[in-house]
N, C-alpha and C positions, 0 to 999 in steps of 0.2 A: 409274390412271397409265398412261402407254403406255409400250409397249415401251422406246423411245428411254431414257427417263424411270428406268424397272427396271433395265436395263444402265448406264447413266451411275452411277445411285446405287450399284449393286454394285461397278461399277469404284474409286469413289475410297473406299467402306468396303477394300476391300484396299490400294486406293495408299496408306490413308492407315496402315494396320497396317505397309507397307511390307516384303509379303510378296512374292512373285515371283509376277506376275499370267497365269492362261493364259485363255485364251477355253474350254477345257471346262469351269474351275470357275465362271467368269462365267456358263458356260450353266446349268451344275446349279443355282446359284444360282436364277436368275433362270426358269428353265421354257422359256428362248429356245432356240434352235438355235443352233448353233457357227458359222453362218454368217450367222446375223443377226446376235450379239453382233459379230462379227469386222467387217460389213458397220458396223453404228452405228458402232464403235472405229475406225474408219478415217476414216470420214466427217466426226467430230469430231477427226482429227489426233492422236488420242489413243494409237492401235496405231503409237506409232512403229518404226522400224528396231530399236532399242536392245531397247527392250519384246518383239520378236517373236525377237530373238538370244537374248535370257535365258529366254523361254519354253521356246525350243528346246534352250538346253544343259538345263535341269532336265527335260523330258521325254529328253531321249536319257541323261542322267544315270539317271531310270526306267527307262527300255526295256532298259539293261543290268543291272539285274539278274535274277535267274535265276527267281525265286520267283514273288514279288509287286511286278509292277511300281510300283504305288502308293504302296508302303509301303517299296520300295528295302531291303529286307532278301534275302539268302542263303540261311539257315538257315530251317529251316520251325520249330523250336520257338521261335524268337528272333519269326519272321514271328506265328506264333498269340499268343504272349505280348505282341507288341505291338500286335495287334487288338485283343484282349482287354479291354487298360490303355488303349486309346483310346474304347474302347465303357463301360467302367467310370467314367472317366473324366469324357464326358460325362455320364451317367447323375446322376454325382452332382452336378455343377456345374449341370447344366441342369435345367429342369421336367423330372421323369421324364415327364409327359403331351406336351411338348413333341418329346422324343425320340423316342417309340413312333408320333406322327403322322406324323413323316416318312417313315415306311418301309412299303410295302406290307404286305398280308397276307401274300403268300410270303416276302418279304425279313424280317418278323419270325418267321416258321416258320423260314428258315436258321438265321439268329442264335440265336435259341433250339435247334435243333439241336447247332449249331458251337459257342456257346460256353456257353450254360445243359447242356446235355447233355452238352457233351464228343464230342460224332462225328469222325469222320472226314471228309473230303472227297468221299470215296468211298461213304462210309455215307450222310451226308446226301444225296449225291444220287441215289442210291436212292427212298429215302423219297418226294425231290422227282419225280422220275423226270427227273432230268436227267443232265450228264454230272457230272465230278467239274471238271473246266475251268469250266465254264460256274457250278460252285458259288463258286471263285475271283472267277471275273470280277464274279455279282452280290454277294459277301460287298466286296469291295472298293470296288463302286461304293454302297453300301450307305454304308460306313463313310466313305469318302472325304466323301459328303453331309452327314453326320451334322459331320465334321470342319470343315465348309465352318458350318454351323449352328454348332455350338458357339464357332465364332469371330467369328461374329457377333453372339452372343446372352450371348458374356463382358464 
């Protein structure tokens, strides 16, 4: 398939769940750059004005909260218990072999870490020898894929 072809079909499985569409999930999906999906969606007429407004309020709707931009929670026990039940979640509605393929080897050592373990933010990134931020940022982009996956594969 080309590119063109990846991006168009990823586009209208969300237009058609008729979830609020952004060009990161489009990219995660799909393996493209935020700038080639953007560039297709243009080209076909399809990134209209309306589409790029609603994008923009649910990321600035993210970006204010304090935790976990992603996950648009506060609270850090509320933030870990809903990772958790979203990784759970999937787990069980999805092939478990399906699940575990998506995610690197270090991104399955977090996970396993963060939530088979029970660590800290701070602990795991130790272990990883990262920061405790940067454990955030891939636990999230992790999960986010995974969410991106499982809505396609319900």
């Amino acid at each position: 398939m080309t590119a063109r072809a990846v991006v168009l079909e990823a586009f209208s499985t969300l237009d058609a769940q008729g979830s609020v569409i952004t060009l990161t999930e489009i990219a995660q999906m799909t393996g493209k750059s935020i700038m080639m999906v953007r560039h297709i969606l243009l080209k076909d007429g399809l990134w209209t004005a309306e589409r790029r407004a609603e994008a923009n309020r649910l990321r600035l709707s993210r970006s204010n909260a304090h935790l976990s931009p992603q996950f648009g929670l506060r609270n850090k026990q509320a933030c870990f218990a809903r990772k958790r039940r979203i990784l759970q979640e999937a787990i069980a509605t999805t092939k478990p072999e399906l699940v575990w393929t998506t995610f690197t080897e270090r991104e399955k050592q977090l996970l396993t870490y963060r939530f088979g373990e029970e660590r800290t933010m701070a602990e795991t990134g130790k272990l990883l020898g990262i920061t405790r931020e940067r454990v955030r940022q891939l636990e999230d982009k992790a999960l986010l894929r995974l969410q991106v996956i499982h809505r396609l594969t319900a």
